[in-house]
N, C-alpha and C positions, 0 to 999 in steps of 0.2 A: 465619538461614536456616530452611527448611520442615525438614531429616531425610530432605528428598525421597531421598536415595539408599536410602537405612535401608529407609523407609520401600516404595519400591518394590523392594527387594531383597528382602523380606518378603512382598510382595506375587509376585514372580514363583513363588519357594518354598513357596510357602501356598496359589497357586490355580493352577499347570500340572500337569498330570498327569506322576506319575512315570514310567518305565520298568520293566518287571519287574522288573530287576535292584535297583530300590530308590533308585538315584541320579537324580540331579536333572534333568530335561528345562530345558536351559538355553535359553533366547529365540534367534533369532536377528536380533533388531535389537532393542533398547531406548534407548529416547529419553526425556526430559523438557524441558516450557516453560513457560514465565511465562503466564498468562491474564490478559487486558484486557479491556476493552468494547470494542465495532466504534467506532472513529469515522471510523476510515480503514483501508486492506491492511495501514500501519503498526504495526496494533495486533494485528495476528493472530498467532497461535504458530505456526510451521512444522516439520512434521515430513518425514523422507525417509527411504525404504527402497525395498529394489533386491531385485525378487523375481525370484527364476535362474527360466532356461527348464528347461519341462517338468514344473510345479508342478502337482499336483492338487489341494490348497487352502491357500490364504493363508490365517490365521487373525491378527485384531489384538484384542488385549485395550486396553481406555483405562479410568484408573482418577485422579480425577481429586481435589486436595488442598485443604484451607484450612491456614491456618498455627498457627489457635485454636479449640480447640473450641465458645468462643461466637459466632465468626463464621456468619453466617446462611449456609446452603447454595444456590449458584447452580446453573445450569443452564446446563451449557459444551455447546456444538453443534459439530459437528466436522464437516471433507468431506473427505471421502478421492476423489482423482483418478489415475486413471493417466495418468502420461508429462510432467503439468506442471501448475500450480498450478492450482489449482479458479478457474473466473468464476463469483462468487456477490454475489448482491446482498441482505446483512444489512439496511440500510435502507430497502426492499421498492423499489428504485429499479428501473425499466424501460427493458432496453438497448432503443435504434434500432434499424431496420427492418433497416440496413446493418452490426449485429454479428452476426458467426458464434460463434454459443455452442453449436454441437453440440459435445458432448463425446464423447471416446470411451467414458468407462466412469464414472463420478462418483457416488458413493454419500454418502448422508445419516445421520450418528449424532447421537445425544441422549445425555449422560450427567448425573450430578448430583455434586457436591464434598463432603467429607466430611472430616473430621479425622484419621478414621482407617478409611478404606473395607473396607469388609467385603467386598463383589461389586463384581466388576469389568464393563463393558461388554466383551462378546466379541462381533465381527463377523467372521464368516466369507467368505470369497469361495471360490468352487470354481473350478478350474482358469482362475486369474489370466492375463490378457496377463503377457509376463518383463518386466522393465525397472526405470526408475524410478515410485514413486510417492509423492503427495506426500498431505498434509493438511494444511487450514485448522482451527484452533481459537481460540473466542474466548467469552467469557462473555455468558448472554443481555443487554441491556438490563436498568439499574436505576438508579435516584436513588443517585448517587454523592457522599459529601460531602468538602470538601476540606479536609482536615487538617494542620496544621503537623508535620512528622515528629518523633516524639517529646513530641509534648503530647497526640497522642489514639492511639491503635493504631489502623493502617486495614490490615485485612484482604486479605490476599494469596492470589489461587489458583494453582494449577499443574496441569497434566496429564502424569501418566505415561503411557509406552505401551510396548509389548512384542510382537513379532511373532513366528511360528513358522511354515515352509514345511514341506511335504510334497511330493515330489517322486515321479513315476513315474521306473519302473525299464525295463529292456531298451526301452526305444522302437526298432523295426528300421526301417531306411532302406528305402527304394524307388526302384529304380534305372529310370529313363524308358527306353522302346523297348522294355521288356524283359518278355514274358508269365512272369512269376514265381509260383513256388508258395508261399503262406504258410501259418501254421497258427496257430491263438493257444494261448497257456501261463495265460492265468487268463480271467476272466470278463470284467472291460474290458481290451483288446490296443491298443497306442496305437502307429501307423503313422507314417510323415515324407517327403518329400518336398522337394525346394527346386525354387523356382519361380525366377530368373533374369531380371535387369532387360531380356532381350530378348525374353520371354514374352509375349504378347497376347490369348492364351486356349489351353485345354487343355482334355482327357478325362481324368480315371480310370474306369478297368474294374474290375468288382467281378465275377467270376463261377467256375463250377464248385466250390461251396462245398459237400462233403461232412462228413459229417458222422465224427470218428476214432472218438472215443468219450464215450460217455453218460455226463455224470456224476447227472443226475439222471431220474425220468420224465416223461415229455413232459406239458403239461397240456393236457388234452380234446382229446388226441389227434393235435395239430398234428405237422406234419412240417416244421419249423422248424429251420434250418441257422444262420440268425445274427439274433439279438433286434432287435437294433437297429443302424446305421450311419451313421457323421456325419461330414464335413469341416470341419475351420475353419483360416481362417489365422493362422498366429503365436502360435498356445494349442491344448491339448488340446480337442478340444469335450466340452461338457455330453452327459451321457445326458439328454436332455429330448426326446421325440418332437412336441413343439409347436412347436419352432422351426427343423424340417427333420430332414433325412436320409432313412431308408428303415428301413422296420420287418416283421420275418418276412420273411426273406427265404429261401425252401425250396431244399431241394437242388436244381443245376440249374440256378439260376435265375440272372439276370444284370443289375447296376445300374452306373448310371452317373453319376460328377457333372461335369459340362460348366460351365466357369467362363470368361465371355465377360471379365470385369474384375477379374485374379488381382491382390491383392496383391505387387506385385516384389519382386525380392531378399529371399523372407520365406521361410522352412519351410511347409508345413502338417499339418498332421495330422489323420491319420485311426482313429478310433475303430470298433473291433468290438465288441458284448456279444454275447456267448452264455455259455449255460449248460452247452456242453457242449464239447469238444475239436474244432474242425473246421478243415479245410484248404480252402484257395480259392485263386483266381488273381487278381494284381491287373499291370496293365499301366498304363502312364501314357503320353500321346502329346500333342505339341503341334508349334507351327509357331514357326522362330527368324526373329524379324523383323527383326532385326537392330540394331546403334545404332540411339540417335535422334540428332535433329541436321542440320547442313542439310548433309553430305558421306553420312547416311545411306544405306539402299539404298530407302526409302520417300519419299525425298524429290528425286526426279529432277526431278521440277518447277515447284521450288522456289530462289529467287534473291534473295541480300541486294544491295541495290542504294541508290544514295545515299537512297532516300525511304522504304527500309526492309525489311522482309521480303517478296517476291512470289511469289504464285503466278501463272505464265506459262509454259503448255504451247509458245505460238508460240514461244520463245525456240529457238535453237540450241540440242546437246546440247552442243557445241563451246566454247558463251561462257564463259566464269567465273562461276564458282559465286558469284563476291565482286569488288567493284570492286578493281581493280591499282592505279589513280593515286593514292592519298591515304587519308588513314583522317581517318575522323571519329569522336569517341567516342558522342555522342548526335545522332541525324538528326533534324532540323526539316519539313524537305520532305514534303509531305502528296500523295499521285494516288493516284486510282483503278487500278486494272489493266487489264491491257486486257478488254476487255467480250466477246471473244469466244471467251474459257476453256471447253473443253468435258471434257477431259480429267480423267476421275472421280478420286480420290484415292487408290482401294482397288489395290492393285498384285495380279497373279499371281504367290502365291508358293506355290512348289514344295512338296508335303508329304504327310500322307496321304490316303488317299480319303476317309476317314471323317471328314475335318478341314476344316470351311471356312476358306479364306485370308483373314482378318482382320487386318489390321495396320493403323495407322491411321500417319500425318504427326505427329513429335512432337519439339518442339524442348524446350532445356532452357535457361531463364534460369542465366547467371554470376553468382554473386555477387561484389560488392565492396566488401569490408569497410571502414569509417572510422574515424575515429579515440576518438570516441566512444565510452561502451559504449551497446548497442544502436540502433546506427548501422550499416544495411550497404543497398548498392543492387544490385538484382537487372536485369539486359541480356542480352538476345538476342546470341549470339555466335557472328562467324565466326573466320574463322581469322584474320585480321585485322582485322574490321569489327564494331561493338558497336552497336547498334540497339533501341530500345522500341516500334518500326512494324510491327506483322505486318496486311498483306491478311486477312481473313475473308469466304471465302465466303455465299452463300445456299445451298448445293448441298451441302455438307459439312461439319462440325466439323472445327475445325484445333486442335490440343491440345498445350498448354505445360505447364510445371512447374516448382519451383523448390523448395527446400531450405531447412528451417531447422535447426537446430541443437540440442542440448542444454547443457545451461545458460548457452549463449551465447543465446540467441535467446527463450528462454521467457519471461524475466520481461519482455519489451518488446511493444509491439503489431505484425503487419502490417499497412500500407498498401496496398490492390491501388486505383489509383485509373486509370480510365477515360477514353478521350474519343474520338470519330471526328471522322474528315475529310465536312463535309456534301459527299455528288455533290451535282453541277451539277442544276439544274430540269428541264433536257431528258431527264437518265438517269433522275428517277423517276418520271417523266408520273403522277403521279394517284397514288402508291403512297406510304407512309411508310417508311422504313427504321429498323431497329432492330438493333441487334446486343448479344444477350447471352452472359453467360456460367457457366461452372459449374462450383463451387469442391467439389474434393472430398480428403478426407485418404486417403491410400495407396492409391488406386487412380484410373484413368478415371472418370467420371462414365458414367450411362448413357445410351448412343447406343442410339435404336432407329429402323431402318430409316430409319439415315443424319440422323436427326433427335438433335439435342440435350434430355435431358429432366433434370429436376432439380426441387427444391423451392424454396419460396418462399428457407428459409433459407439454402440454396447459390449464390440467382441475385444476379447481376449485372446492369445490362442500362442502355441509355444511349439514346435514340431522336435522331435529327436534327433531329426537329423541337421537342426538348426546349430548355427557357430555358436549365436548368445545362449548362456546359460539361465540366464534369468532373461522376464517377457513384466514389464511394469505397465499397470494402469492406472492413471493419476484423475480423480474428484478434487478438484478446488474450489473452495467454498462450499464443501456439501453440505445438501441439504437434509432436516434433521428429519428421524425418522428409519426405516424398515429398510437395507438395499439387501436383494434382493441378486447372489453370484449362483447360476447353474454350471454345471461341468458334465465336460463327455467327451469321450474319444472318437475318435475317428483316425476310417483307415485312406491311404493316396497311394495313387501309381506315384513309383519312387522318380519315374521320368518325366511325365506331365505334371504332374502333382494337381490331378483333381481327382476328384473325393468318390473313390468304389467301396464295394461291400468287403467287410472283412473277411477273410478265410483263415484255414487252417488255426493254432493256436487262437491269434485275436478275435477269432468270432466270437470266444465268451470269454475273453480275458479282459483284463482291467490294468490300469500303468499306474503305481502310487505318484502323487501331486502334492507338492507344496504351494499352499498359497498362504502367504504371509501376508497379511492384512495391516496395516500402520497406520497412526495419522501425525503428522510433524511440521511443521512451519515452513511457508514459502514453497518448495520445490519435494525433489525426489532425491535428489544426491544427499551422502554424509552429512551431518552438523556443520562439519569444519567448510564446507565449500557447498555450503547446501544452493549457491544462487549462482553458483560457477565461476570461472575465472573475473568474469567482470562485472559481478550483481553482488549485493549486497543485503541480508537477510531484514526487515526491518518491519517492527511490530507497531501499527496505530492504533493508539488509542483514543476514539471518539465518546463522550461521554459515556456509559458505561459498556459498551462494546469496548474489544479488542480484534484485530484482528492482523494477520503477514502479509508481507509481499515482498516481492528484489526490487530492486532499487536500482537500477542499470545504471552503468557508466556511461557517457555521452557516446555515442555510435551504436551503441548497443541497447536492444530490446525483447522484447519475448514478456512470458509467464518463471521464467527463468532464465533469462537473458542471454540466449542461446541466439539468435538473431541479429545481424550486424548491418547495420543504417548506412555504411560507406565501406571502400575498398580495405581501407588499414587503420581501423579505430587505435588498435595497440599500438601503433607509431602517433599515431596524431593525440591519443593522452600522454606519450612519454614526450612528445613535444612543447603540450601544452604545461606538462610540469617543473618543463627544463625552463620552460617561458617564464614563468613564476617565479622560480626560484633562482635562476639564474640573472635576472634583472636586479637581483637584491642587492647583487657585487658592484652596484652603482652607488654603492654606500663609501667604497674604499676609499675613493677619493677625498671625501669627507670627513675620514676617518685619518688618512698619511697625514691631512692638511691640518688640522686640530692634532696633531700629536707634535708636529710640524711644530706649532706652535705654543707645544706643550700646555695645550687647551687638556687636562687629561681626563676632566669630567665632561665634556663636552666626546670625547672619544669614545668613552664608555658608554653614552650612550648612542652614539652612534653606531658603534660593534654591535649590544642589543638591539636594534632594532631591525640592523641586516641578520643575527641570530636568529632572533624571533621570527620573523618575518619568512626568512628559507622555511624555516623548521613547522610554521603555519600551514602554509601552500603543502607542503610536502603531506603534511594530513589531512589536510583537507579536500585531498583529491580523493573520494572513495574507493578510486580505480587502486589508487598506488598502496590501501594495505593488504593484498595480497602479494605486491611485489616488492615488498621491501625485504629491509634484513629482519631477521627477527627479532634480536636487541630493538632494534627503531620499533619495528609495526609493534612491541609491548611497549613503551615510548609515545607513542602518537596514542595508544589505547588510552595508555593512561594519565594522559594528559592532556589530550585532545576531546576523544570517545569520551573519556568518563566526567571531568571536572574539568573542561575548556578554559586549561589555566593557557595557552599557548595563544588564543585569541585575545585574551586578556593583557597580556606582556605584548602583543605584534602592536594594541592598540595603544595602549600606554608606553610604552618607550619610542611610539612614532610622535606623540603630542609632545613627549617632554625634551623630544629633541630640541624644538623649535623652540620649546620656554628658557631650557637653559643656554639658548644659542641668543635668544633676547636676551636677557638678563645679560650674559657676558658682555652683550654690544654698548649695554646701560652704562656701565665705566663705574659700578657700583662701591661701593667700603665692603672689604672683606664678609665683615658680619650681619649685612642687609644683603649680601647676594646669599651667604647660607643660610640663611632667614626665609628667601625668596626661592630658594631651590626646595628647601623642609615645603613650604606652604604649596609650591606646585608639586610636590610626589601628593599633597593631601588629597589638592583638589582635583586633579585630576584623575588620581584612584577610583574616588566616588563619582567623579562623569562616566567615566568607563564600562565600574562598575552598575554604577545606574541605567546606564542605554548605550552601549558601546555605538550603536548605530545611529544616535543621534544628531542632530548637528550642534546641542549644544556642546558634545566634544569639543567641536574645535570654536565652536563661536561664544566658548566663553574666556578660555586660556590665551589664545593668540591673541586677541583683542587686549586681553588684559598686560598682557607682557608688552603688547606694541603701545598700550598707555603709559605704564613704567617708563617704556627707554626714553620717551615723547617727554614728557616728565623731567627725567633724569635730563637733559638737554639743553630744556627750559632754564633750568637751575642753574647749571653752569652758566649758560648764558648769559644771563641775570647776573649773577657773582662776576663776571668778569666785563659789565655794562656794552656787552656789543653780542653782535650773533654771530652764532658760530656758521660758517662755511665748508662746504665739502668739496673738494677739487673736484677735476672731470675722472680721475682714475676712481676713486670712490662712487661718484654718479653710475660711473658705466657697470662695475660690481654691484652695485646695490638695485639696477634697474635690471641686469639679467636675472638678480634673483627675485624680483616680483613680479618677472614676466614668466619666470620658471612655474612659482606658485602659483599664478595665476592660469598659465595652461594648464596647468595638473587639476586646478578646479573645475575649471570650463569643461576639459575632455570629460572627465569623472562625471559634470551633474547634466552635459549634455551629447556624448556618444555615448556612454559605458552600457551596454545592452546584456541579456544573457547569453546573446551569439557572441557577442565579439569580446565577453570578460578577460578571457587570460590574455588578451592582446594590450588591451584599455589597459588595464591594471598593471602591466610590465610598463605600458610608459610612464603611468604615475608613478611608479618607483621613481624610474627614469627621472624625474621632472623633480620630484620631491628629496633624492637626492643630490641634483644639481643646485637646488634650491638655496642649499646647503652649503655649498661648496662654495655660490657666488655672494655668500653672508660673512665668510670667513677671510675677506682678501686683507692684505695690509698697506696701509696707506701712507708707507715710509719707504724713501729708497732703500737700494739694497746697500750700499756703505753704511749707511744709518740704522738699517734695520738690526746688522750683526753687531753691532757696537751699542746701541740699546738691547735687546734680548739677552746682550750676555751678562748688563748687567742685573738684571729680576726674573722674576717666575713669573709666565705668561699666562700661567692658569686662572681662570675668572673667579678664584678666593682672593687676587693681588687687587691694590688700590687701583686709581685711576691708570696708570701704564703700564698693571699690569692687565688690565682687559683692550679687547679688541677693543682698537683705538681708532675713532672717526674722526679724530680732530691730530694734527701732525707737520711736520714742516714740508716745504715746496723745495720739490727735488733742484739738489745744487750739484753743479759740476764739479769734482773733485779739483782742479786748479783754481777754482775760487774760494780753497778753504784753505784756512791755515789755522793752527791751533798753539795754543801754550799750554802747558801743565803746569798744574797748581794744587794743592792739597785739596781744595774745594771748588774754586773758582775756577773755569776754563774762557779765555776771550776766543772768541772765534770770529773770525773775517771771513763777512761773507760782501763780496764785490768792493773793497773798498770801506765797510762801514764795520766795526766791532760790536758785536753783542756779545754781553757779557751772563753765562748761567751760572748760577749758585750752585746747583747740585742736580742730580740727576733725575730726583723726584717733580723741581721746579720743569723738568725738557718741556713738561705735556702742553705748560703755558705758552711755550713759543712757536709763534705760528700758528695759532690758533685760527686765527681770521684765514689762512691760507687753504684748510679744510675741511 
């Protein structure tokens, strides 16, 4: 491990400021994470901290580790969000027209890694929104090389962090209705109020600010009662006179902040600076609009009805707010209104003079949760009857809303997806109809004189005479809280298509609208292909967060991998797969050759491990399961996907090749080679099984079989008082195959990269099948070799002649042999001199010395 705790323990007590008292200013949130390169959300380090209301600065320190002082120093980037995970795009990928990436608050750090960091990165924030917030970190882009674990050290980074709040003290309430005297106790005084989900708009009064007492002299003579004055919702505000407020404001004198689109259910607060002691009046007044909802008191004429939400003034006051005979949970039935709606939408309601009546029509989407995680469907609800049809006006914004969640909702995307009902040809004579919309976080959007206004990146909007039926707008990672969809029609010349007054019919007509509200994992398409042809849907889970993302295949990028990095990704992964998997067929040879030899356990697993190994690659390429067959891609699921039994088999029948390719070479007794084959499936199960990517895979087996055959050698040796010898045809086989294994090593622990894998790794097939190939030569001639094989089994359960044989006779020219037959005994002449063998078992001894 890094020391990481040590390590930042040292770090908190070496660079926070003390206290007078001498003891130790302890953090109040400390975190640490693994650093990755980006190749997907799944690689990023996630941090979280919950910073209390009424904070005057959040301060975060990031201080960032290597595990070795030789390792080269990266450059880790970090995003800090409020309320929910950062949308960033590392691979400089560009969302669609139709993703909402305002964020509310999203800040950018840079730090650099270090073995033993001296200075820490310190990022301040002055008076923080309270809540949660999160950060992304991940190491810049770099040529990354792929290392067998334990044969090369590959460098590890980490990010510590450390937080510390500062909180204001006496914040005093203000109580609405009520002309109150205040006075402030220091130089910035921080005020509060709560605004109430039935608010619509409000006053504060700011007046008769005298001055108690001076604490310093005035400069250039001003007669100056309060420096500066500012509102904001749900955080202290900045002293910054650039981004509003009211500044010198003299005794006397009297200000006011009028908020047409409050924040609901939020506090807000209000900031004094002076420099001197002064008393004022502050008064707060607003108008209660009451529920939203369709039993509201703004909504009298308003009616759920089988075809969906209506506005219809002609209706009786008398009818039913909701159909009595039946419920249906989602309505299909698409009409117009009736067309001759006059009745404005703005009600008279009671309140002060100084107050205009503002309240607008405001319904609220039900959610309903599924079974799923981030799975829920958002419906128009009566008291009985569930609807996604709401009527929209030309003449007024009709304004909905709906609710997401914290850590239920965040890590998934919304769905706000669109569509109208086309009127009839006679209702638009000559006009085009359009109805958009405007997506806004924690408050209304802005209505100005009855019109809907908004930006590009909040609109919606969907025209009749449009080809797409459905208009989608995607929130990923939303954030949790109140949003905030207005609606309204509008009319276009059918030829220019910009925006005139309506006439005839649509002056006070209205178009029914679906808007189907969703939220789902990853993207906007289907379950089945929710990340698209070449993305892959995939859920992280960081300590108690969860949260989706796609997963691109190599060429491919986006928030939905809609986005292509090079000319022909799809050819260049059917290449890369063919790369993979067709290098495996370097096994065959290996395979004719030990059958050849009626090696047949030696064959077996050589078939296994060109098996495994195709059948590997071919799932492991994320791109290839959407394109396979369907038998296979349930096949790779569930064998791959689910219980990585196919990793397991590619690794273990590549190790047990070489064991029982050793072992046969040993010249072993029948029942110590099946002894030694049982003991290698043990041990090497459990390497496998214990750290497939370890090096002691193979640096424990190999070594150990290459002691055996070393061994096995010695022995004979010894028994027969001389050493044995291997001719130059056995040298020359035996030295391609350590020059085979040894390239395969070297390429693998010193090119193999993440750019160049599917190349590196075809030739280690390559290599690691030849390996193979030049292990199994025979070191007899060919007269000789057919005339021994056909007397025994050459499989490595046979004694000494029947395994691959390194010791053998020195090839003789057929005219310098002559033979006798005998029931046992055969003389053979060879040049002139007779040797004589007893039996067939005795051959192995002659010639020994020769190789």
């Amino acid at each position: 491990m890094f020391l990481l705790s040590l390590n930042l323990f040292a770090l908190i007590f070496n660079i926070l400021p003390c206290p007078s008292s001498g003891g130790a200013n302890l953090p109040d949130a400390s975190q640490e994470g693994i650093l990755k390169q980006y190749t997907s959300y799944d690689d990023l380090a996630l941090f979280h901290y919950t910073v209390p209301s009424e904070t005057t600065r959040a301060t975060w320190e990031f201080a960032s580790f290597q595990d070795e002082p030789d390792c080269p120093s990266r450059e880790v980037l970090i995003y800090l969000q409020y309320a929910s995970f950062p949308v960033i795009s590392p691979d400089n990928a560009t969302f669609a027209n139709n993703f909402y990436t305002i964020r509310t608050d999203l800040h950018y750090i840079k730090t650099h890694s270090a073995f033993q960091p001296h200075d820490s990165t310190i990022f301040p924030i002055y008076n923080p929104l309270p809540g949660s917030w999160y950060a992304f970190a991940y190491l810049s882009p770099y040529e990354e090389k792929i290392t067998q674990q334990g044969l090369l050290h590959k460098c590890r980074y980490s990010l510590g962090s450390i937080a510390l709040w500062t909180k204001a003290d006496q914040v005093e309430l203000i109580i609405p209705f009520q002309n109150m005297e205040y006075s402030t106790k220091k130089h910035f005084s921080y005020y509060k109020f709560y605004i109430s989900d039935n608010i619509d708009n409000y006053k504060l009064y700011i007046s008769n600010c005298t001055i108690k007492h001076q604490i310093k002299e005035r400069i250039f003579g001003r007669k100056d009662c309060i420096e500066y004055v500012n509102l904001r919702a749900r955080a202290l505000p900045r002293h910054d006179p650039n981004v509003g407020g009211f500044t010198n404001i003299t005794e006397g004198d009297q200000v006011v902040f009028n908020e047409t689109r409050p924040y609901k259910s939020s506090y807000y607060y209000l900031l004094i600076v002076s420099s001197a002691v002064v008393k004022f009046n502050l008064e707060l007044k607003y108008i209660d609009c009451g529920k939203s909802g369709l039993y509201g008191p703004n909504q009298r004429s308003w009616y759920l009805t089988e075809q969906g939400l209506h506005y219809n003034s002609s209706r009786d006051n008398t009818d039913p707010k909701e159909p009595k005979d039946g419920f249906q949970l989602f309505t299909i039935t698409n009409k117009l209104t009736d067309k001759d709606e006059v009745v404005n939408f703005d009600l008279d309601i009671p309140g002060p003079e100084d107050l205009e009546p503002r309240c607008f029509s405001m319904f609220d989407f039900n959610r309903i949760d599924l079974v799923e995680d981030f799975s829920a469907n958002y419906v128009l609800q009566g008291k009985s009857w569930y609807t996604k049809w709401i009527s929209v006006s030309t003449r007024f914004p009709i304004i909905t809303r709906f609710e997401t969640l914290e850590y239920t909702d965040i890590g998934g995307t919304v769905n706000i997806v669109m569509r109208i009902e086309s009127p009839e040809p006679e209702i638009i004579q000559g006009q085009s109809l359009r109805v958009y919309g405007c997506l806004s976080k924690g408050r209304i959007p802005l209505i100005s004189e009855g019109t809907l206004e908004c930006d590009d990146d909040e609109r919606i909007e969907i025209s009749a005479d449009m080809s797409e039926q459905n208009v989608t707008k995607l929130i990923p990672f939303p954030e949790p809280g109140t949003w905030y969809l207005a609606l309204q029609a509008e009319c276009l010349d059918p030829e220019t298509g910009e925006k005139i007054d309506c006439w005839g019919n649509l002056r006070f007509g209205s178009v029914m609208t679906s808007v189907n509200i969703h939220i789902q994992p990853c993207g906007y398409r289907p379950q089945s292909d929710i990340c698209g042809e070449y993305g892959v849907c995939v859920r992280s889970h960081k300590g108690n967060f969860l949260y989706t993302s796609c997963r691109c295949a190599s060429g491919y990028k986006g928030w939905t991998c809609d986005e292509t990095t090079q000319e022909n990704p799809g050819h260049q992964h059917q290449s890369n797969t063919l790369l993979l998997t067709l290098s495996n067929l370097s096994f065959l040879p290996a395979i004719l050759v030990s059958l050849y030899y009626r090696l047949y356990t030696e064959s077996l697993l050589y078939f296994s491990t060109m098996f495994f190994s195709t059948f590997y690659h071919t799932c492991d390429q994320d791109i290839n399961h959407k394109h396979l067959p369907e038998p296979l891609e349930r096949a790779c699921h569930a064998l791959y996907v689910s219980k990585e039994v196919l990793q397991f088999c590619d690794f273990f029948c590549a190790i047990m090749s070489f064991w029982v390719t050793i072992i046969s070479m040993a010249r072993l007794p029948v029942k110590l080679v099946n002894f030694l084959h049982m003991f290698g499936v043990l041990l090497i199960s459990v390497l496998v099984q214990y750290n497939r990517n370890g090096i002691q895979v193979f640096a424990i087996p190999i070594p150990l079989g290459a002691a055996i055959l070393i061994i096995s050698t010695i022995i004979r040796s010894y028994k027969r008082r001389r050493l044995l010898r291997v001719n130059r045809t056995c040298t020359l086989w035996l030295s391609l195959a350590i020059i085979s294994a040894l390239s395969a090593v070297l390429v693998f622990a010193l090119i193999e990269t993440t750019t160049n894998y599917q190349y590196v790794h075809s030739l280690w097939h390559c290599l690691i099948a030849m390996s193979l190939v030049f292990l199994l030569p025979y070191c007899r001639r060919e007269n000789a070799k057919h005339s021994f094989y056909k007397s025994g089994s050459l499989s490595s359960e046979e004694t000494e002649p029947g395994s691959i044989n390194w010791g053998g006779v020195r090839p003789l020219h057929p005219s310098t042999i002559s033979t006798r037959t005998a029931d046992t005994d055969t003389d053979v002449h060879v040049e002139g001199v007779t040797v004589r063998a007893i039996s067939i078992d005795r051959l192995s001894d002659v010639g020994q010395s020769n190789c």
